[in-house]
N, C-alpha and C positions, 0 to 999 in steps of 0.2 A: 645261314645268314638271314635267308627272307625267314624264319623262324624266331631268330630274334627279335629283328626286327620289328615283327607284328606285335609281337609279346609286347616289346618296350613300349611301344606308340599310343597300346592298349591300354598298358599302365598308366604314361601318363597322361590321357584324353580321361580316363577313369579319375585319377588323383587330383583331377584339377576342377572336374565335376564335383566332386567330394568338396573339395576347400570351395567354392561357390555355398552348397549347403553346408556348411559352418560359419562363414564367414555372414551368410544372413539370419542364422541364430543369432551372431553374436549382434549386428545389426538393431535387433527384439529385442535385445537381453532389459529393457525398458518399457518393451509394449505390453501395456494389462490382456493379462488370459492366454498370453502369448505360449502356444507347444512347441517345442524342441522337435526340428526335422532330424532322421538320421538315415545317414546314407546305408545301403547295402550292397553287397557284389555276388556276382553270378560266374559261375564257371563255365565258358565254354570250351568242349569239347568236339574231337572230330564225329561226322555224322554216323548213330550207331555204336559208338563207344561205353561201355558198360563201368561200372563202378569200380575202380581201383585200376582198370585195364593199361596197359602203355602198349608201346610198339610206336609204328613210324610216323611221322608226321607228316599230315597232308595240308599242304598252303591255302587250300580255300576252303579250310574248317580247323581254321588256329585255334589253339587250345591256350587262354588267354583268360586273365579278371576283366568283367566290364559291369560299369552298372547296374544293377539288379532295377536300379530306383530308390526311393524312401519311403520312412516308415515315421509316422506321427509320435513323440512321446508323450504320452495324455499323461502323466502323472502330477501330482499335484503341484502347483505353484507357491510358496508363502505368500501368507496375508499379511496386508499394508493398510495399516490403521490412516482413514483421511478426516474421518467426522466429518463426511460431506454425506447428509442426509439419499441422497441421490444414488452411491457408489456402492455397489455391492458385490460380495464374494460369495462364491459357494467353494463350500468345503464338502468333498467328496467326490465320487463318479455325477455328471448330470452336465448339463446347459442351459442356459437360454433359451428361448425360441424365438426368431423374428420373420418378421413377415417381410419376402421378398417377390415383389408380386404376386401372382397366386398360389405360389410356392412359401417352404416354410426356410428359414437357415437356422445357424445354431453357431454361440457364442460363447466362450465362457468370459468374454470382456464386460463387465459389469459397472463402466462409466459413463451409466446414462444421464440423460438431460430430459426436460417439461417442453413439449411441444408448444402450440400456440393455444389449442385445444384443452390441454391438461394430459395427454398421453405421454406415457412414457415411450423417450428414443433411446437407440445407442448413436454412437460417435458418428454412425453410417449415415443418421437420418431416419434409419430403420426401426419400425415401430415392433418395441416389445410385446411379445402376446399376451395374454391373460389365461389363465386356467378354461374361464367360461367366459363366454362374452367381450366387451372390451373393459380394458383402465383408464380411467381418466381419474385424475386427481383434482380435487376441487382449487380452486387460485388461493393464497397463502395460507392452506392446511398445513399442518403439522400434521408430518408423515412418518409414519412409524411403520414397521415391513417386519414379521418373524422370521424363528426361522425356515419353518416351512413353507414365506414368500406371500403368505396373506397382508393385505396393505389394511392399512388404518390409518384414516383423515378425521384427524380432530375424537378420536377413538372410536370411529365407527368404521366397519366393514365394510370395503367398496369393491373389494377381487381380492385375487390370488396372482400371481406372474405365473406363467407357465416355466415348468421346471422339466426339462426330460432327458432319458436316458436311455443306451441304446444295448442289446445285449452286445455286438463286438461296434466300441467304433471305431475301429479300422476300412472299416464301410464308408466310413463320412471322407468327405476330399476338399480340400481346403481350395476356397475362391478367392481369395484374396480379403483383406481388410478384416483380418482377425474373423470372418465366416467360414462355418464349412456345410455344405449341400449334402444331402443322401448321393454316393452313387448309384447303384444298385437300388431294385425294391427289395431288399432282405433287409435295411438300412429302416426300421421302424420304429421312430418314437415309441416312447413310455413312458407315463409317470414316473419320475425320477422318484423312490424310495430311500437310500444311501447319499443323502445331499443334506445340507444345512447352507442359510440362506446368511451371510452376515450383513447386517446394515453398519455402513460408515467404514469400509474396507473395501482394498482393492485385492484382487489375486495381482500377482506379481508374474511375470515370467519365467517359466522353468528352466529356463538354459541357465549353465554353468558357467561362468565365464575361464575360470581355471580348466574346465575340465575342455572347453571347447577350444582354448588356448591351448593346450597341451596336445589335444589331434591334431587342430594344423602345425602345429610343430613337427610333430610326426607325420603327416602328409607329406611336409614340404622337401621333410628329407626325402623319403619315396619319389617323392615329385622329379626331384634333383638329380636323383638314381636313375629314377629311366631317361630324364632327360643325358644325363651322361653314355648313357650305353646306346639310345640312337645314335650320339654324335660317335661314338667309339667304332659302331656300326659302320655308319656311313664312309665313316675315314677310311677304316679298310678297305669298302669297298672300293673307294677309287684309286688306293694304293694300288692294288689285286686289278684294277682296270688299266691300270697305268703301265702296270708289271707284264701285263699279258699284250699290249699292241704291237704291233708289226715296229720291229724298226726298218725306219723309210729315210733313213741318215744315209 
């Protein structure tokens, strides 16, 4: 019984974690440069237990699914034609780079806005980097951007955006507001190489909305199933409690 139990409780404290990380995909499925989190599960096993092994089961090392965590899906978003001189998409592996204190982050949200200065922001406030030095844009230029991210005001040369890219970003850990930070130092920028810069487009966000509908569909049932077999659980139990007291009649 306490073998079920655990199992079931497992299941669904697991399954309901899961529907949290879909439910805030689906949430995004709107927000520019937006990745698709996905959940993953871990097997625990009794302590010492070898691959394939069974035999008996011990209570304070349930062999149960739980959360592993998630896993970012970077692949690519479709682009969203706006004609806003401003809005940019890159197509391929790469980011942004913005300065977050003396620290760098990294974005693939490409709906920025003209400071007061002439710098470019994203939505954060946060100021886009330049390849070299800083960007400023001159006050009503005509702004042209390639796609390799080199700016042209009024058809002259004024920077580059910083573009980079990282060999695994699985490294990277998302802070919230469409940023993610290095975690690790193996987590090292590069010249992004495999990127294209679009001017007057947005990246879209990668979630699915059928596809992410259709897992918590099937979470839910999961969900439903361990919540029925705690309760199936418990009820025995106090049958089987009920069955066994003294009678005192």
């Amino acid at each position: 019984m306490i073998k079920g139990l655990y199992e079931a409780a497992s299941g669904f404290l697991t399954e309901a974690r899961a529907q949290e990380i879909r439910s805030n995909n689906l949430a995004n499925v709107n927000t520019v440069g937006y990745k698709k989190d996905v959940p993953f599960f871990k097997l625990l096993v009794k302590e010492g237990a070898k691959a394939g092994e069974t035999g008996s089961y011990d209570p304070l090392a349930p062999s149960s699914v739980v959360m592993g965590g998630t896993a970012t899906d970077f692949s690519q978003g479709p682009l969203r034609q706006t004609g806003n001189l401003l809005d940019l998409a890159l197509q391929g592996e790469g980011f942004f780079a913005v300065r977050i204190g003396d620290s760098e982050g990294y974005t693939r949200a490409g709906n920025f806005k003209l400071g007061e200065n002439g710098e470019l922001l994203d939505q954060n406030g946060l100021r886009v980097l330049a390849a070299q030095g800083e960007l400023n844009v001159p006050e009503g230029a005509n702004l042209v951007i390639n796609t390799d991210g080199e700016v042209f005001a009024d058809g002259e040369s004024i920077g580059s955006i910083k573009l980079v890219e990282f060999d695994d970003p699985r490294l990277l850990e998302k802070v919230g507001s469409n940023i993610w930070v290095a975690k690790t130092d193996e987590a090292v920028p590069r010249e992004a190489k495999e990127v294209e810069l679009h001017q007057g487009f947005l990246e879209s966000s990668n979630t699915s909305i059928i596809d992410e509908m259709v897992s918590m569909i099937d979470g839910m049932r999961r969900y439903e199933s361990h919540q029925k077999n705690i309760r199936a659980i418990l009820e025995d139990t106090v049958a089987r409690t009920i069955n066994t007291l003294p009678n005192l009649g």
